[in-house]
C-alpha positions in Angstrom: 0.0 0.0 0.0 1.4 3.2 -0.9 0.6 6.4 -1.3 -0.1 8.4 -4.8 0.0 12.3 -4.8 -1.0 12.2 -8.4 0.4 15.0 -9.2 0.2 15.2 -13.2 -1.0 12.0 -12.9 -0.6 10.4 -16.8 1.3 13.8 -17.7 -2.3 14.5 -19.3 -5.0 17.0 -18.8 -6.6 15.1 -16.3 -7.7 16.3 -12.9 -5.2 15.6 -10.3 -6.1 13.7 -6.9 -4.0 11.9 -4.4 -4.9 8.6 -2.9 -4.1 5.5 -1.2 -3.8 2.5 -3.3 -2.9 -1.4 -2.8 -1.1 -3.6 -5.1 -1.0 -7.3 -5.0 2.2 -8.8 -6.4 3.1 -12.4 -7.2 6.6 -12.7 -8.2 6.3 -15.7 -9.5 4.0 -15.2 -12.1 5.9 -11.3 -12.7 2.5 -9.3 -12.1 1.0 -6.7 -10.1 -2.7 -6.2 -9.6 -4.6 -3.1 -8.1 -6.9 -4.5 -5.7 -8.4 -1.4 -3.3 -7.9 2.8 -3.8 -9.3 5.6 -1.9 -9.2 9.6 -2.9 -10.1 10.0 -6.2 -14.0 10.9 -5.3 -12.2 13.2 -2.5 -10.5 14.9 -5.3 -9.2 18.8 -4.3 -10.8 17.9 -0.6 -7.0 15.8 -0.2 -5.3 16.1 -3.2 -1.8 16.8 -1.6 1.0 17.2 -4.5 4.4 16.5 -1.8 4.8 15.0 1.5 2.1 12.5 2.6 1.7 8.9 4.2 -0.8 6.3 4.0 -0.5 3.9 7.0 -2.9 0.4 7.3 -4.0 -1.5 10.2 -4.8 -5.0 9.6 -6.3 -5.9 12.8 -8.5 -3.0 13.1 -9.2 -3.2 8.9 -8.6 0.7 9.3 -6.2 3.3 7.2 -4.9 6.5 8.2 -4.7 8.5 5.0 -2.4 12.1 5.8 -2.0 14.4 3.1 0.3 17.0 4.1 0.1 20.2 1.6 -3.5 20.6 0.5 -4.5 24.1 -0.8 -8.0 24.7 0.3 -8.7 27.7 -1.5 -5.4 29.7 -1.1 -4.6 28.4 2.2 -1.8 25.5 2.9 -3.6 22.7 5.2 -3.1 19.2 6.1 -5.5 16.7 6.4 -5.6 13.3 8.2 -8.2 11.0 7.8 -8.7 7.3 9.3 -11.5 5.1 7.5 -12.7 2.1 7.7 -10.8 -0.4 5.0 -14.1 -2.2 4.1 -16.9 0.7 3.4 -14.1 3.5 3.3 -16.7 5.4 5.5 -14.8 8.4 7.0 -14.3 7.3 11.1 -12.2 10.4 11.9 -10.9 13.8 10.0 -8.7 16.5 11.1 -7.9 19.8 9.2 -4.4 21.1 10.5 -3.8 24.7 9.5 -0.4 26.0 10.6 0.7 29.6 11.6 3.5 28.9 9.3 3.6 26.6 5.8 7.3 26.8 4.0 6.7 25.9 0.8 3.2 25.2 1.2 3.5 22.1 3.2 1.7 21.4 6.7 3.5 18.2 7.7 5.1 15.5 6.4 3.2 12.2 7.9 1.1 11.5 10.7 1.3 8.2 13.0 -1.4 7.2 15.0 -0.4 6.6 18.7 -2.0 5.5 21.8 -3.3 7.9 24.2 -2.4 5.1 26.9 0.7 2.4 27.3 -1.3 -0.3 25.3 0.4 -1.5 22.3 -0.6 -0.7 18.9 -2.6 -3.8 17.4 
């Protein structure tokens, strides 16, 4: 799972949107599938052209999606959302809007971290 700003995605005309998006890869047989993606229907919303992180957690079958320099309408935000693997219903989003954005760009990643001293599933 990685994830795709999409900037100039195809080097066409096309809109661009970021998103998360899983391969599957057999090496034996020398091919790679797409098998789940998330953001193009978001499109501007998290479109974020540089420095971003998509993280999966298999136990909880939940993905925190954090797109780091998204220009909502002049102004340089980051977003972070976490959603539900299955549906890819929205659980939690967070709009961070810093004092300060060199170069346009809010934060790198996010990680997700326990309020409490229980271990990360």
């Amino acid at each position: 799972m990685l994830f795709d700003n999409g900037d100039n995605r195809n080097w066409g005309e096309a809109p661009s949107y970021s998103r998360a998006v899983e391969y599957r890869i057999d090496d034996n047989a020398r091919t790679i599938q797409q098998v789940w993606t998330f953001g193009k229907e978001q499109a501007n919303h998290l479109y974020s052209r540089v420095v971003s992180d998509v993280d999966y957690y298999p136990i909880e079958r939940r993905l925190i999606f954090s797109a780091g320099s998204v220009n909502d309408d002049g102004v340089p935000v980051g977003r972070v959302v976490e959603l539900d693997y299955d549906s890819k219903a929205v659980i939690f989003e967070a709009t961070v809007i810093p004092e300060v954005a060199p170069f346009g760009v809010t934060f790198h990643r996010t990680e997700r971290l326990r309020l409490y001293t229980d271990p990360i599933p």
